[in-house]
MARPA-608156 format. One record per residue (C-alpha): x, y, z. Coordinates in steps of 0.2 Angstrom, whole numbers, padded with zeros to 4 digits, always signed. Layout:
<nodes>
XYZ ...
</nodes>
This chain:
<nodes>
+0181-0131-0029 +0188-0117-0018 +0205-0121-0008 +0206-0124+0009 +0212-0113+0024 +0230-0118+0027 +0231-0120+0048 +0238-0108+0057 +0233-0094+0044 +0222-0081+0049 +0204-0080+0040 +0207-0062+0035 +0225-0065+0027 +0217-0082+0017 +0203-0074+0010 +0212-0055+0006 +0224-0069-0004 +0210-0077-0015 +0203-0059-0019 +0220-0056-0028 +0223-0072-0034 +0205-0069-0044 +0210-0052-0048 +0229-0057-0057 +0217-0070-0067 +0205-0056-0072 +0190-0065-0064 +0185-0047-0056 +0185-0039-0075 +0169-0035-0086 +0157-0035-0073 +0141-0028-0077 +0141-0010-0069 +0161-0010-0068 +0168+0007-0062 +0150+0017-0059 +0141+0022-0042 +0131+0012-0031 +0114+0014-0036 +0109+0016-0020 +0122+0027-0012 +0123+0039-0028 +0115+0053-0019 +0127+0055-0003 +0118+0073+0002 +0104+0063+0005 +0104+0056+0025 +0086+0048+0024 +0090+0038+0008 +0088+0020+0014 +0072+0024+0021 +0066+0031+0006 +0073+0015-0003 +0064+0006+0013 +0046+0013+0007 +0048+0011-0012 +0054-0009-0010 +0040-0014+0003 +0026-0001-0005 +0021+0006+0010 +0008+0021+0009 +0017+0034+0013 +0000+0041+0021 +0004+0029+0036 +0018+0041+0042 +0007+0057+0043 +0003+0063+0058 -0015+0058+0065 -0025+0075+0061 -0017+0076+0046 -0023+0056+0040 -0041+0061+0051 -0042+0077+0036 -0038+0068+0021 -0050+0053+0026 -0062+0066+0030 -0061+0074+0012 -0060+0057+0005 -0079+0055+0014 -0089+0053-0001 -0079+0038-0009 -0079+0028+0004 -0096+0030+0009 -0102+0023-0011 -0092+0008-0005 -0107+0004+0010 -0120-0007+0005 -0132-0002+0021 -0136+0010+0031 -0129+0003+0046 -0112-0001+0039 -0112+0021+0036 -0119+0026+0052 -0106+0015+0060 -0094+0020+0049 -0096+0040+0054 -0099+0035+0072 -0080+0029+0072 -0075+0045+0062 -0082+0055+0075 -0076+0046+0087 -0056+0046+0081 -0056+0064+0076 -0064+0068+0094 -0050+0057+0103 -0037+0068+0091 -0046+0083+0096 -0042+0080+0116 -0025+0074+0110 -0014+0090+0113 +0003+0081+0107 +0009+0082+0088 +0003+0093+0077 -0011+0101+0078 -0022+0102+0063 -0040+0107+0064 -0052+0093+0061 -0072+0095+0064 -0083+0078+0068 -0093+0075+0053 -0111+0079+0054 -0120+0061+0054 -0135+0063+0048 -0131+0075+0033 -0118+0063+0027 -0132+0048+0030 -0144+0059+0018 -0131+0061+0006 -0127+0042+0004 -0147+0040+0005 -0148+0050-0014 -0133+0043-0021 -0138+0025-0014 -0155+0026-0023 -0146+0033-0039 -0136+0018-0040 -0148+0005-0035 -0158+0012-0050 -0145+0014-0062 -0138-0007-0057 -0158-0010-0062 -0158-0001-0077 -0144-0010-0082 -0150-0027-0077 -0166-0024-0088 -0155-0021-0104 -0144-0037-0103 -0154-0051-0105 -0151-0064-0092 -0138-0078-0096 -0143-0094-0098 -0141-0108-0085 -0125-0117-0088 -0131-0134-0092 -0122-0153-0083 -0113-0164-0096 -0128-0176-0093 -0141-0164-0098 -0131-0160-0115 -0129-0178-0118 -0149-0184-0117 -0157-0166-0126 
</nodes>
């Protein structure tokens, strides 16, 4: 157990004491990374380096600190994979009414950086997901007829009495 502070002694002075009391016992020898850098101050050239460290500990997508247009683009270009996610055709139409919408807001927005970004043509876009929705319905049936279809798990009881 750790000794107490004497009265009258200043905090400061008490605890700078018991760091050289451990010292002349070599308690402070050995430790692991003894006489090299701070990981996390080893590039001092580097002013942003705790947010950097900030981002790479709580894995945050740095796609979050883009600007607007820029994020409106990329999710444009990205278009096609998120439309195979959608199951109907309302859940696209409203997905590329709210598109439009965002990248027409951005468009009026005359702050930040400006970045050209076009609505996105509904109904094209709706044809397109109409072609590759039936191609995958056919393919997900195809691939159902191949496998035969499991059969039914069956209760204890049942087991029992067959």
């Amino acid at each position: 157990m750790t000794e107490r502070k004497p009265p009258g002694m200043k905090t400061e002075d008490w605890v700078e004491g018991q760091i050289r009391q451990a010292q002349r016992r070599g308690e402070f020898d050995d430790l692991e990374g003894a006489g090299k850098p701070l990981p996390k101050l080893a590039d001092a050239h580097d002013p942003d380096w705790w947010v950097k460290d900030f981002i790479r500990r709580e894995k945050i997508e740095t796609d979050v600190l883009l600007p607007p247009s820029v994020q409106l683009r990329k999710e444009k270009q990205a278009l096609q994979d998120k439309l195979a996610v959608l199951r109907t055709e309302a859940e696209v139409r409203d997905y590329l009414e709210d598109l439009n919408r965002r990248i027409l807001l951005q468009i009026r927005d005359a702050t930040g950086v400006v970045v050209p970004v076009g609505p996105v043509d509904e109904e094209e876009m709706l044809a397109q997901w109409r072609e590759g929705h039936e191609a995958r319905q056919a393919q997900r049936a195809a691939a159902a007829k191949q496998k035969p279809e499991p059969e039914p798990k069956r209760s204890f009881w049942q087991r029992l009495f067959s």
